[in-house]
N, C-alpha and C positions, 0 to 999 in steps of 0.2 A: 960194226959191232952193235948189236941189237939188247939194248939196255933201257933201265926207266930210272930218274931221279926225281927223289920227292924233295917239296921244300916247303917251307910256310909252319914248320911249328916252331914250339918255342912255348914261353911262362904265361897263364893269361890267368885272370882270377873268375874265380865260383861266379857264372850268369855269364861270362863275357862271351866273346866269338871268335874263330881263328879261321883261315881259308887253307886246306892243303892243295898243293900241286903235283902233278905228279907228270913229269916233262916223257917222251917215250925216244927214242932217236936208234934209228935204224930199222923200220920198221911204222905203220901205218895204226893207227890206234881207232879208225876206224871201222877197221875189219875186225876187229876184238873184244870178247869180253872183256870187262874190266872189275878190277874189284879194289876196294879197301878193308885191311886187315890190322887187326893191333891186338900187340902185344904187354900186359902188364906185368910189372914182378915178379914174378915166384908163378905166374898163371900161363896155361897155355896159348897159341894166337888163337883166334877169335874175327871170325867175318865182321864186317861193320857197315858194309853196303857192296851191293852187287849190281851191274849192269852187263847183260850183254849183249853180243855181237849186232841183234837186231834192234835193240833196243827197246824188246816187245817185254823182257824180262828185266824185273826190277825187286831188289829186296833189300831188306834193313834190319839188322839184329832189333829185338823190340828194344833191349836199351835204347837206343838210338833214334826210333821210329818218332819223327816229329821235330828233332832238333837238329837232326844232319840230312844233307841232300849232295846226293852227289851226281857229276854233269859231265858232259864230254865234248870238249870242244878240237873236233875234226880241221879246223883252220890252225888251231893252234898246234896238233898234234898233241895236248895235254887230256888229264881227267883229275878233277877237283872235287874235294869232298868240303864245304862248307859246315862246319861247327857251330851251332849254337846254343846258346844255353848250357854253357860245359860245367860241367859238377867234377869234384874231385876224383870222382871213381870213372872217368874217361881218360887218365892219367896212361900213358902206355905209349911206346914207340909206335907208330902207324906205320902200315908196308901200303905199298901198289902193289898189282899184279896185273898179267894181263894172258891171254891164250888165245889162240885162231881159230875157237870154238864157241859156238850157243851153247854155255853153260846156264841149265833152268832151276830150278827149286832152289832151298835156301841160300844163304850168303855162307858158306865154310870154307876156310883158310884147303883146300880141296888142292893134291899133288897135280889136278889135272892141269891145274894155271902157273905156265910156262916159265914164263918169266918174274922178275921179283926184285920190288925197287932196292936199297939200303936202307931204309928207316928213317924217318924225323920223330923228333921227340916234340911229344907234346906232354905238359904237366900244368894239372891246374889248381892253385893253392893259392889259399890268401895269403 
């Protein structure tokens, strides 16, 4: 069964850091784009960082641009999105995703990418 599970969120406060995970099983995560998505309240999902297949293409919602970095590590079969400096307003379930395609230009939560993890919640409140 060709699935992804994320893990790693949870409560953190205004400045702090959180690391997501995002495990893939059944299937090779180095032949794939990968992306991180999230979702807030009442709003619709929202790219948050993009890598893909080649690794030649790389992108970050400007929210984001500077405080998250996200990585893939082929030994582990996983792809990790590193939060730093979290504000309130990055509050939102985070998704994976992943497709057996070179997905180029922006990061958009896009029908092309296949697959799609269950969410971890991340909220950050004093």
């Amino acid at each position: 069964q060709l699935q992804l599970v994320e893990s790693g969120g949870g409560l953190v406060q205004p400045g702090g850091s959180l690391r997501l995970s995002c495990a893939a099983s059944g299937f090779s995560l180095d032949d794939y784009s990968v992306g991180w998505f999230r979702q807030a309240p009442g709003k619709g999902r929202e790219g948050v960082a993009c890598l893909s297949s080649s690794g030649r293409n790389l992108n970050y919602a400007q929210s984001v641009a500077g405080r998250f970095t996200i990585s893939r590590d082929n030994t582990k079969n996983t792809v990790s999105l590193q939060m730093n400096s979290l504000k309130p307003e990055d509050t939102a379930v985070y998704y994976c995703a992943a497709v057996a395609v070179e997905v180029v230009g922006a990061c958009r939560p896009s029908p092309v990418y296949r697959y799609w993890g269950q969410g971890t919640q991340v909220t950050v409140n004093s």
